[in-house]
C-alpha positions in Angstrom: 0.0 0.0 0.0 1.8 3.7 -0.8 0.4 4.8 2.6 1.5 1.4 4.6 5.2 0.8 6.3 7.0 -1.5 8.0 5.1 -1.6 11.5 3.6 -4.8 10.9 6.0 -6.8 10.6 8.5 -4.8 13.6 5.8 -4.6 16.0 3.2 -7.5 15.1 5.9 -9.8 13.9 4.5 -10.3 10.1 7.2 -12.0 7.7 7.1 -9.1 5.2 8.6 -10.8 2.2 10.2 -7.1 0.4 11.6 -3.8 1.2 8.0 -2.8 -0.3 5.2 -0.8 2.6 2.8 -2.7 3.8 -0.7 -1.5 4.9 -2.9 -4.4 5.9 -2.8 -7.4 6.5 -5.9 -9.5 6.6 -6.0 -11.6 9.6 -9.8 -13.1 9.1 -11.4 -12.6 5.7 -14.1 -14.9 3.8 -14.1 -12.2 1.0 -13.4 -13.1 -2.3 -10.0 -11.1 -2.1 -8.8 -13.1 0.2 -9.9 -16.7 2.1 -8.2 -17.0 5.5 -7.6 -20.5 6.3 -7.4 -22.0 9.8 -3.9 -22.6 11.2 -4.1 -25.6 14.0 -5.6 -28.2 14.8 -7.9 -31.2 12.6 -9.3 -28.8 10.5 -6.1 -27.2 9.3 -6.0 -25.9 5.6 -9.5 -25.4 5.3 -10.6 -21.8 4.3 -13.4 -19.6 6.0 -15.6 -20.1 2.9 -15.6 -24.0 3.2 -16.2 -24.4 6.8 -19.3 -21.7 6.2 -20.3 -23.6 3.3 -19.9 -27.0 5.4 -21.4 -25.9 8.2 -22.1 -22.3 9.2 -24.4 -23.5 12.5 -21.2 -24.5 13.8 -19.5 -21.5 13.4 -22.2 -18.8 13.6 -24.9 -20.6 15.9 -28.2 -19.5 15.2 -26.9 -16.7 14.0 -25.9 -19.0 10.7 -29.5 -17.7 8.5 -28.4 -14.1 8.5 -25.3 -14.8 6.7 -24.4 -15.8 3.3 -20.9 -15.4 4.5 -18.7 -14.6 7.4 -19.7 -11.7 9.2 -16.6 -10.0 9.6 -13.0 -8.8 8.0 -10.6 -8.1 10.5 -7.2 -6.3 10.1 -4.4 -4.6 11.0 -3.3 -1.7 9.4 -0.3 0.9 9.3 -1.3 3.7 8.4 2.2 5.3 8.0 1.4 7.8 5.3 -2.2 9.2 5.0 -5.2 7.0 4.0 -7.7 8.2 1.6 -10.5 10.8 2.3 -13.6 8.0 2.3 -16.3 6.7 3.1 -18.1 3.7 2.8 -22.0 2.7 1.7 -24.4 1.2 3.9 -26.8 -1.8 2.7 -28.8 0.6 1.2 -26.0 2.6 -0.9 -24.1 -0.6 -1.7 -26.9 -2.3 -3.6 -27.5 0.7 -5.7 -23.5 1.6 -6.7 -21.5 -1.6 -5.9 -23.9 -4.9 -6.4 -22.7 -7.6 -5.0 -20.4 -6.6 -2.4 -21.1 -5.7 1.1 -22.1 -2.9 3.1 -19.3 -1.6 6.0 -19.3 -0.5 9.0 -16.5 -0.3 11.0 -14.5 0.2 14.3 -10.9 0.9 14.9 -8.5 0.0 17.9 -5.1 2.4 18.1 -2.3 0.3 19.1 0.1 2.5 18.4 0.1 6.5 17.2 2.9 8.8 16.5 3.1 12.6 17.7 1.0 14.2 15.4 -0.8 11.7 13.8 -4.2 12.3 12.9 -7.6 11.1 12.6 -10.3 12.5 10.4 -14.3 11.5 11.3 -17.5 12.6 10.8 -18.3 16.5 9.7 -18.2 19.6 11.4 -21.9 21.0 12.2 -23.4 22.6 9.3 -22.0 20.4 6.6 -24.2 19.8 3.7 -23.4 18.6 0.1 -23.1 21.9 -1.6 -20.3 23.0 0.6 -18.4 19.7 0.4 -18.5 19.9 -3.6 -17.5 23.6 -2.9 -14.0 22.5 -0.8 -13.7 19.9 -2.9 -12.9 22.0 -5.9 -10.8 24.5 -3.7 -8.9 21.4 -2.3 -10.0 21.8 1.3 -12.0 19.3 2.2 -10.8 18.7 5.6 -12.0 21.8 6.6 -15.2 19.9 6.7 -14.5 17.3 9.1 -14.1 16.6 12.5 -10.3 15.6 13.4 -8.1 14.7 16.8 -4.7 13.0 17.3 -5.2 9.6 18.4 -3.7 7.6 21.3 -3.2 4.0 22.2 -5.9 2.9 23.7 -8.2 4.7 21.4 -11.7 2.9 19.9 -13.1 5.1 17.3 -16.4 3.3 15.8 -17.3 4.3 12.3 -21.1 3.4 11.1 -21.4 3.2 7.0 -21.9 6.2 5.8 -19.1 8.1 7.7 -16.7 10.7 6.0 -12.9 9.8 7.6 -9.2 9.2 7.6 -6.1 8.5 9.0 -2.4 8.7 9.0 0.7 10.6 10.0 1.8 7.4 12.0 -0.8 5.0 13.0 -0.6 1.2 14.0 -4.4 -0.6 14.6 -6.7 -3.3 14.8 -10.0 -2.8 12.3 -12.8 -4.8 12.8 -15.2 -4.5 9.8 -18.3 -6.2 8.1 -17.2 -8.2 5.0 -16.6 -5.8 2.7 -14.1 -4.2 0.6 -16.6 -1.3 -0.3 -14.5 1.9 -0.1 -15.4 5.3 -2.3 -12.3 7.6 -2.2 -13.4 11.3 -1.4 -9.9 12.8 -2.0 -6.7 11.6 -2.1 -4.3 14.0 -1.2 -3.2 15.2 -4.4 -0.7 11.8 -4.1 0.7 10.2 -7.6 2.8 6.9 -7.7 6.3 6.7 -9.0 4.9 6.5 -12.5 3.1 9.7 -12.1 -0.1 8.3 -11.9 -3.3 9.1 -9.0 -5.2 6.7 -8.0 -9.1 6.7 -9.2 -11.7 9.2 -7.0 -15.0 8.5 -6.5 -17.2 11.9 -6.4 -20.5 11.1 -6.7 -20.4 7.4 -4.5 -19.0 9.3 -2.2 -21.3 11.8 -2.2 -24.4 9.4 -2.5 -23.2 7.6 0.3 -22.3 9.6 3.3 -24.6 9.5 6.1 -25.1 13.7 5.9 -26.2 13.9 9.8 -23.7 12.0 11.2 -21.2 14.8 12.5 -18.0 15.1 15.2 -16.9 11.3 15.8 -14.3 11.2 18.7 -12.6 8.2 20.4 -13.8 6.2 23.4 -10.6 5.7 25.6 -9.1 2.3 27.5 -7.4 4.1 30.3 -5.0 1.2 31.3 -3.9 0.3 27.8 -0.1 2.0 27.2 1.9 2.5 24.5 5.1 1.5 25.9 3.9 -2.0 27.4 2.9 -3.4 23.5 6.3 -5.3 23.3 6.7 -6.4 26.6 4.3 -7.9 29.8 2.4 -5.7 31.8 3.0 -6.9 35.2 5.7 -8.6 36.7 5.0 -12.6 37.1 3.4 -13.0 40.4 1.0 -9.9 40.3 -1.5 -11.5 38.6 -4.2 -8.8 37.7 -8.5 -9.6 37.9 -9.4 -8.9 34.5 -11.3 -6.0 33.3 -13.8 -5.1 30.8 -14.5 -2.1 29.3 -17.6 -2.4 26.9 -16.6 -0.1 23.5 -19.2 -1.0 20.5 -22.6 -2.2 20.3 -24.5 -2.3 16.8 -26.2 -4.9 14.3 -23.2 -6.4 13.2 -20.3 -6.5 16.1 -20.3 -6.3 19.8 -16.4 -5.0 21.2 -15.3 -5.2 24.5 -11.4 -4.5 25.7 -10.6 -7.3 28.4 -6.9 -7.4 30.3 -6.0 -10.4 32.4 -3.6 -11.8 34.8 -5.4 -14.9 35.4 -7.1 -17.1 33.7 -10.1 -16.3 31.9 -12.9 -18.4 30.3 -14.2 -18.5 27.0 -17.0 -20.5 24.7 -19.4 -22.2 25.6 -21.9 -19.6 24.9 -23.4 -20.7 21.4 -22.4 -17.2 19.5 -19.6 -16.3 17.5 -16.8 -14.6 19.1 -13.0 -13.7 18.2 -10.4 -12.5 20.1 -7.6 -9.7 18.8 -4.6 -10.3 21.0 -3.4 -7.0 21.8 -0.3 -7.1 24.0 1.1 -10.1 26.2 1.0 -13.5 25.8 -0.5 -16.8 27.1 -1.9 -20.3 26.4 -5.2 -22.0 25.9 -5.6 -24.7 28.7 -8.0 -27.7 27.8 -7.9 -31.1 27.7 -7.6 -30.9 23.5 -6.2 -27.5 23.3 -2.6 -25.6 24.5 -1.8 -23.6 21.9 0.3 -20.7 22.3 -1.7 -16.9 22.4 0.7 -14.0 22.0 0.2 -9.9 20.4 -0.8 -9.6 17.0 -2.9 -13.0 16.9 -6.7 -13.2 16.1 -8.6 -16.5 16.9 -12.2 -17.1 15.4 -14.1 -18.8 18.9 -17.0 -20.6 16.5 -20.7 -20.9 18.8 -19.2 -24.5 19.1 -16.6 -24.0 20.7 -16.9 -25.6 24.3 -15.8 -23.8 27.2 -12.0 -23.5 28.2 -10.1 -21.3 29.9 -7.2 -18.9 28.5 -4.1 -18.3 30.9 -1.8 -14.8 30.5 1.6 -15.3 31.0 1.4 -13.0 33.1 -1.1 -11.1 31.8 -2.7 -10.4 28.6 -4.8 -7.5 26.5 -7.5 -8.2 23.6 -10.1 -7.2 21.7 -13.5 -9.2 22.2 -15.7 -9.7 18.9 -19.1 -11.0 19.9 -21.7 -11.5 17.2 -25.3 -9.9 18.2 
């Protein structure tokens, strides 16, 4: 990606294969882009789209009518240079000007955030179309929306329909419907080393931003911190209760931040869940199971799964995905 770097591989520990910047990297996808396929265990090798296809009750619950595929895409992305202006459709929007592919709404998770980074979301109060095609001739666009710097720790929740970008230094976890539905607003005036911009799209845009939805800030996890994301949070022995902070609650996901210093269960509970490892490490402890958990992983929990218990080593942060 031109606006990517090298963050995921330094700090999430991807094998980037070239000197080249990287901007995402797809961790669970059943989109036609890109089929994740499971890692461990007897079902090893299989992709998203064949265990759906198999059996989606197992993986979705009774969830499994609702969906055609699986419900979410979820990433990380470095967003060294500056992301697109966008914004992307809802149901409604997508089936008129992209059949066929989803609608996408979003949340973010700031792991990591340089000085001066910046996010864009939402508009400023008493933006309409008119003035946006106005700025948008007179290149200033982000006069229109609302913008902070983020911070680790950061949740920012974007519902289709949202104007919004991002860059200047930023390292995050996305979690998305299944979608790669994206209109570019404006692009920063950026060309490639052939000279060459990459395509805008005016009038999607346009036809799909949610006009009322203004200022979007960020909802903060006080004890997440920046300088703990390569190394434990506690010493061994000072095991901490873990906490919950709920963050998101819509239709499509439910996200909750958890850290733990001892163990904690999971499953069990007939609904979908996934977990984004955020910092830490520790193992899965079950008669079947003891696979390793450690930062930058993302496990798919299916409404199968049975109950077991995860164990921090010491302690661990992550991202809770729950399926409504």
């Amino acid at each position: 990606m031109v606006w990517g770097d090298r963050r995921l591989g330094d700090i999430l520990g991807r094998s980037l294969d070239s000197h080249q910047p990287y901007g995402e990297s797809w961790e669970v996808s059943d989109h036609a882009l890109h089929q994740s396929q499971v890692a461990t265990g007897p079902l090893a090798g299989k992709t998203l789209r064949q265990l759906m296809e198999q059996d989606s009750a197992a993986l979705l619950g009774e969830a499994a009518p609702r969906y055609q595929r699986f419900p979410w895409l979820i990433k990380f992305l470095d967003a060294h240079d500056w992301l697109s202006v966008q914004v992307h459709p809802d149901e409604q929007a997508v089936a008129r000007l992209w059949p066929g592919e989803g609608s996408k709404t979003e949340a973010w998770f700031i792991i990591d955030a340089d000085r001066g980074s910046r996010i864009y979301a939402g508009l400023r109060p008493g933006i309409d179309e008119k003035k946006i095609r106005d700025v948008l001739t007179a290149g200033k666009v982000l006069d229109c929306l609302h913008s902070f710097e983020p911070q680790p720790g950061d949740c920012v929740f974007l519902p289709a329909g949202t104007v919004h970008a991002v860059g200047g230094g930023v390292l995050f976890a996305e979690i998305q419907q299944t979608s790669d539905a994206t209109f570019r607003l404006f692009d920063w005036n950026r060309r490639d080393a052939h000279g060459k911009s990459r395509p805008l799209h005016i009038e999607e845009s346009l036809a799909s931003i949610h006009w009322d939805q203004g200022p979007v800030g960020p909802m903060h996890v006080a004890d997440f911190k920046k300088e703990s994301t390569l190394q434990p949070l506690t010493q061994r022995g000072s095991a901490v209760a873990p906490k919950r902070q709920d963050l998101v609650r819509c239709t499509f996901f439910e996200l909750t931040y958890m850290s733990a210093g001892e163990p904690i269960p999971f499953g069990g509970i007939g609904r979908l869940q996934a977990l984004v490892i955020l910092q830490g490490r520790g193992h899965w402890q079950d008669s079947a199971c003891s696979e390793e958990v450690k930062l930058g992983q993302v496990w798919v929990l299916p409404a199968s799964l049975p109950r077991l218990e995860c164990r921090p080593e010491p302690n661990l942060t992550m991202l809770l995905c729950t399926l409504p």
